[in-house]
C-alpha positions in Angstrom: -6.5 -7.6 32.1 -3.2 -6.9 31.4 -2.0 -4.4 28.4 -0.5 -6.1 26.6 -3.6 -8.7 26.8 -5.9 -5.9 25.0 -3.7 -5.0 21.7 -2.4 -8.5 21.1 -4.7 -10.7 19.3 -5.2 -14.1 21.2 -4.1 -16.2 18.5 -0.8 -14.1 18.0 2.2 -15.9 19.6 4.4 -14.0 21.8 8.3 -13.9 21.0 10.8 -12.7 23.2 12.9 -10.0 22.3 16.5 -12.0 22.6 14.7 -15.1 21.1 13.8 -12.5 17.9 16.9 -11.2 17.9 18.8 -14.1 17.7 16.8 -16.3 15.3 16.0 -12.6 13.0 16.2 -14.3 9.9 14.3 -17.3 10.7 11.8 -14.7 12.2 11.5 -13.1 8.4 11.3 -16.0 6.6 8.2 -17.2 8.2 6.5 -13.3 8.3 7.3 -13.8 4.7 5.2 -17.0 4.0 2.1 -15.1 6.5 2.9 -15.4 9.7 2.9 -12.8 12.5 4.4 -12.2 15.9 4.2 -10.2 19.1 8.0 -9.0 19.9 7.7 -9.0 23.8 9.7 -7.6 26.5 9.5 -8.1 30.1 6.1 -10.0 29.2 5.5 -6.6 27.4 4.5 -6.0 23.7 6.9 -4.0 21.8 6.2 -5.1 18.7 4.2 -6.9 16.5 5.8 -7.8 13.1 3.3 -8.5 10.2 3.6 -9.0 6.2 2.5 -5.9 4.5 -0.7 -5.4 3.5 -1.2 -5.6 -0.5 -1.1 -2.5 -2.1 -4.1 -1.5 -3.8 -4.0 -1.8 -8.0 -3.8 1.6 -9.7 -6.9 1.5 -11.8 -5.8 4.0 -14.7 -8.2 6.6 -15.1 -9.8 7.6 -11.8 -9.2 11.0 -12.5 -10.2 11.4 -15.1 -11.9 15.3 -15.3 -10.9 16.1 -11.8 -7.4 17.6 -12.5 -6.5 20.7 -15.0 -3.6 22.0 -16.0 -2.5 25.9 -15.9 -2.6 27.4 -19.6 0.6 28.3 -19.4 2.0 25.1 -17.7 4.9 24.8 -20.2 5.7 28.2 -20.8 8.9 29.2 -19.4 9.0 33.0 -18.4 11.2 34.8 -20.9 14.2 35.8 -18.7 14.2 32.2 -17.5 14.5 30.9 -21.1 17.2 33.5 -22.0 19.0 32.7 -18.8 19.1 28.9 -20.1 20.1 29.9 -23.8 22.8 32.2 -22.4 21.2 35.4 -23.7 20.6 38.6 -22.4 16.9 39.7 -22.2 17.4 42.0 -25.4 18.2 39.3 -27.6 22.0 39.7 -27.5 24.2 36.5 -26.8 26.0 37.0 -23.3 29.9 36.8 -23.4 29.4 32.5 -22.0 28.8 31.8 -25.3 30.6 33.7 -27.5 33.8 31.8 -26.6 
């Protein structure tokens, strides 16, 4: 049994790497109405192009109770909110913006 003969489903038909290059498009268009392909090279699978699977829908909620937030999540530490203000740490203004 060859490789190639073990990861390829039997049903999957076999595409030759030029052939694929050269008809790319084509290729695409029917991957995107379901169907699938084994790239091959040298009677060799290189690839096998598929449509994506469907993502699964979010179902809002899940976590609900499983995640907490840090008390002080949206505290900023004081010489980080002076810095953005453009203060010193004492409370005077810093000579940015008294121009």
């Amino acid at each position: 049994m060859a490789q190639d003969d073990k990861t390829v489903p039997r049903a999957l038909p076999k595409v030759g790497v030029r052939e694929f290059r050269g008809n790319f498009s084509g290729f695409m268009r029917q991957v995107r109405h379901g169907a699938s392909f084994a790239v091959t090279a040298r009677d060799e699978v290189i690839a096998i192009v598929h449509p994506p699977q469907p993502l699964p829908r979010r179902r809002p909620g899940t976590l609900r109770g499983q995640i907490e937030m840090a008390p002080d999540f949206d505290v900023l530490p004081p010489e980080l909110l002076a810095a953005m203000e453009g203060r010193a740490m004492d409370g005077e203004v810093s000579e940015t913006e008294e121009e």
